[in-house]
N, C-alpha and C positions, 0 to 999 in steps of 0.2 A: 476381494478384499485387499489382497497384493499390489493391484493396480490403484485402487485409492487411495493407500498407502504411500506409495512412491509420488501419487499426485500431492497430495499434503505436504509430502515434504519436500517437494520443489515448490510449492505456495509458501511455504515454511523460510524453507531458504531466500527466496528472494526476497520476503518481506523482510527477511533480518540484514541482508545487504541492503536493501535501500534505506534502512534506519541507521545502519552503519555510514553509508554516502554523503545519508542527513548530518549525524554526527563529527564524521569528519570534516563536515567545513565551520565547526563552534569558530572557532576564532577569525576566521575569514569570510564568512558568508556573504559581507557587504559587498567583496571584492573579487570575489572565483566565481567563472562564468563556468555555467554545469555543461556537462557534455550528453550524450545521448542515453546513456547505460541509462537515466532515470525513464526515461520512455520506453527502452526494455522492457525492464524489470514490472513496468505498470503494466505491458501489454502481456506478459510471460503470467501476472498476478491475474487478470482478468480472463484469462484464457483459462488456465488451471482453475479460478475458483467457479467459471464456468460448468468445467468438466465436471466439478464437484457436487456441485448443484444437480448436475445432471446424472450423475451417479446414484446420488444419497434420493431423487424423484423418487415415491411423492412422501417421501420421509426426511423434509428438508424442514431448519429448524429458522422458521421466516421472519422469525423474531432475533435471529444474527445476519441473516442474510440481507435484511431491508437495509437496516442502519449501516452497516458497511458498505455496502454498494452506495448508499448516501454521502458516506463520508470517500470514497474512491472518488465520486463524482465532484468533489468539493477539492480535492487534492489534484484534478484535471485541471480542473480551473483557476486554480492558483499555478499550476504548473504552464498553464494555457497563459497567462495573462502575465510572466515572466518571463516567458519563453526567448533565450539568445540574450538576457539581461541578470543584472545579479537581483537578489533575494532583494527585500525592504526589511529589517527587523518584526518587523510585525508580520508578514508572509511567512519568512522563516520558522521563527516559533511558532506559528498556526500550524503548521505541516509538521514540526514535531509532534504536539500536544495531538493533533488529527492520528497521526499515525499510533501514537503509542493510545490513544482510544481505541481504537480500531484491533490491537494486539490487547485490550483488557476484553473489546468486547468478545473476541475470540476465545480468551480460554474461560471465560464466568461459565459456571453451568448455570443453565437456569430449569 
């Protein structure tokens, strides 16, 4: 339990730094080229929410786990297809709204 634990909340934490990353560039997004920490933080998220998955077997709840891996997938590819360039308005706010979905769908119970 201890070790799932400490896994959550490195899943935890990193998801709150890259919303903070997200955040910090509101006023400049058109014009600051991202550096690598978001590819990180993606790969540090996938690996952990891996583990977790693999933890919580065969008592995993597929009904959070689908849709965010969906939405992870859709946050690659907007990150994929900006990659070394800045944001478009429209990309940017997708990745907000994407991520802070992905943190409601996380704490709903269902």
């Amino acid at each position: 339990m201890l070790l799932f634990n400490i896994i959550l909340l490195t899943h935890f934490l990193c998801f709150a730094v890259y919303l903070c990353i997200l955040l910090a560039q509101w006023k400049d997004y058109d014009t600051r080229v991202r550096n690598a920490s978001g590819m990180i933080l993606g790969i540090i998220l996938l690996i952990t929410g891996i583990v977790m998955v693999a933890l919580k077997y065969p008592h995993v709840n597929y009904y959070k786990v689908v849709p965010k891996t969906g939405l992870f997938a859709l946050v690659t590819v907007i990150n994929a297809r900006f990659g070394g360039k800045v944001y478009t308005k429209q990309a940017y706010y997708a990745l907000i709204v994407i991520t802070l979905l992905a943190a409601c769908i996380a704490v709903v119970r269902v």
